[in-house]
N, C-alpha and C positions, 0 to 999 in steps of 0.2 A: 504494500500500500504506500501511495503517495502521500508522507506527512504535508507537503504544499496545497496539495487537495484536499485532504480528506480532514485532515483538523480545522481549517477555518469552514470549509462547507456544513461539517456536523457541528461546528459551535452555533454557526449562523440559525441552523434549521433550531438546536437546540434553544438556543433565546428566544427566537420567533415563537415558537413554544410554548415555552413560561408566557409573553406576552400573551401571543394569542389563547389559552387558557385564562388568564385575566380580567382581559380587556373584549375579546373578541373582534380586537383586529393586529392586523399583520405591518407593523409600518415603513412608509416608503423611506424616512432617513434608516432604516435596518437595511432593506433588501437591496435597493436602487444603486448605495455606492459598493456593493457585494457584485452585483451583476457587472456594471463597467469594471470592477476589480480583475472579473471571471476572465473578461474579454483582453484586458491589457497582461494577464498571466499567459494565456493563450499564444499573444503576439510575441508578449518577451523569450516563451520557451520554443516557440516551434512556427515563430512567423506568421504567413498566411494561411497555414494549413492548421498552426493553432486557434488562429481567429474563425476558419472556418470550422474548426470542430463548437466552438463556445456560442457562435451561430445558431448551428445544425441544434445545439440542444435547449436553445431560448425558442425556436422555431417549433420543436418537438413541444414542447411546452403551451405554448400559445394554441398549436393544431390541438392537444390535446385536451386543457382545457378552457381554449376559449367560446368553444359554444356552448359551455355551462354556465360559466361568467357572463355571458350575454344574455341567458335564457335566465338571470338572478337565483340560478341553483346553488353558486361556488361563486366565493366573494373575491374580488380583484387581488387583495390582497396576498390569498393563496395560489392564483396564477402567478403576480411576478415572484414570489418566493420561491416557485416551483422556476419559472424561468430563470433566478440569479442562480439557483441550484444547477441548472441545466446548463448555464455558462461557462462553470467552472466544471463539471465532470462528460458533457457533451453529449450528443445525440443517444449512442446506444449506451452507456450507462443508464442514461435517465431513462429509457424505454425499459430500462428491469426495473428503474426505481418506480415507476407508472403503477407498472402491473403491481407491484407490492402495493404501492399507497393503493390502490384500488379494491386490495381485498382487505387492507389494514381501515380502511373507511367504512367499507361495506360492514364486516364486525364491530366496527364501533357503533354505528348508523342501528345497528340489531341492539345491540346494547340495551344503548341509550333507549331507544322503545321499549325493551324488554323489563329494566328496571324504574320508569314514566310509565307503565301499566298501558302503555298503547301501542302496543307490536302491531293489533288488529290494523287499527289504524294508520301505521306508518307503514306496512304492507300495500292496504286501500291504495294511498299515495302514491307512493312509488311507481305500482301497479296505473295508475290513472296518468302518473307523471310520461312514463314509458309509452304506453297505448294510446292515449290522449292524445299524442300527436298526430294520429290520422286522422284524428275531428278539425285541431285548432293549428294544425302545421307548426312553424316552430316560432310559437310566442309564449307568451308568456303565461306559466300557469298563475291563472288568477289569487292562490290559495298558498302556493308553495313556496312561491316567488321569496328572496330574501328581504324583499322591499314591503310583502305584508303584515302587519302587525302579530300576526297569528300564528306566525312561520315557527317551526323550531329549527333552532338553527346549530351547527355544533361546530366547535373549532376543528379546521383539517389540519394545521401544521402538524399536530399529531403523527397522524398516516404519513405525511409529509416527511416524518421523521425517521418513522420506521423506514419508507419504503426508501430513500436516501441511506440508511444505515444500511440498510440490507444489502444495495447496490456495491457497496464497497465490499462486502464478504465475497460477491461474485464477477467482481471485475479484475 
C-alpha cells in the first residue's frame, strides 16, 4: 500500500465521517482542496497519465453518483467526497470502492429501518422509488426526495468509508 495515498484518502473519508454523523453534511473547505490535492499528486508523480488516472476516477464518481444527487436521493456532499476520493486513488480502484459502498449503504439503509420499526415501509419506498420511474420518468420522487421534510435521511460517508477502506485491501 501506498502511505501517499492511502493515509490522507482514509483520514479524509474518516473526518468526513465524524462530520457527517454530526452535522449531516459533508463540507466543501474538507473535500474540495483534497480533490485538487488528488489531481496535483497525480501530475507531480506520473505527469499526464497521473492527471488522467485522478480524472478517470472524479469522472467515475460523478457517472456514478450523479443521477442520485440530481434525483435529491444522495446529497452533493457525498458525490464530491466520493469524487476527491476518486482523485486521488483513480478510476478502477474506486469502481471496487463503488460496489462496496453500495452494499455497505444498502445494510445500513436495512438497519436503520429495521431498528425505526419501519422496514415495511422503507421497502414500500424503495420498491416505489425503483418502479416509479416508469410512471414519472426521472424526476423527482415527490416523498423521498432529500428536499422533503418527511424524508429520512442517513449519512453515507459511512459506506463511503468502508467501501474506500476496502478498496485499498484489494488494490
Amino acid at each position: 500500500m501506498n502511505s501517499i495515498v492511502w493515509l490522507p484518502t482514509l483520514s479524509l473519508v474518516a473526518i468526513a465521517t465524524v462530520i457527517d454523523l454530526r452535522c449531516r453534511r459533508i463540507p466543501d473547505w474538507l473535500v474540495l482542496p483534497f480533490l485538487v490535492a488528488g489531481m496535483a499528486l497525480g501530475v507531480s508523480r506520473n505527469g499526464l497519465k497521473g492527471l488522467e488516472k485522478s480524472l478517470g476516477g472524479i469522472a467515475l464518481a460523478v457517472l456514478a453518483l450523479g443521477l442520485f444527487c440530481a434525483l435529491r436521493g444522495l446529497g452533493m456532499g457525498d458525490l464530491k467526497l466520493c469524487a476527491a476520493v476518486g482523485a486521488w486513488i483513480g478510476c478502477a480502484q474506486l469502481g471496487v470502492a463503488l460496489v462496496v459502498m453500495a452494499i455497505a449503504g444498502g445494510v445500513m439503509a436495512v438497519l436503520q429501518a429495521a431498528l425505526s420499526g419501519r422496514i415495511k415501509e422503507s421497502f414500500d419506498g424503495a420498491s416505489d422509488l425503483v418502479f416509479g420511474f416508469l410512471r414519472r420518468g426521472l424526476h423527482l420522487h415527490q416523498t423521498l426526495a432529500l428536499d422533503h421534510p418527511g424524508a429520512r435521511r442517513m449519512p453515507y460517508a459511512p459506506a463511503i468509508l468502508m467501501g474506500t477502506l476496502f478498496s485499498f485491501f484489494t488494490s
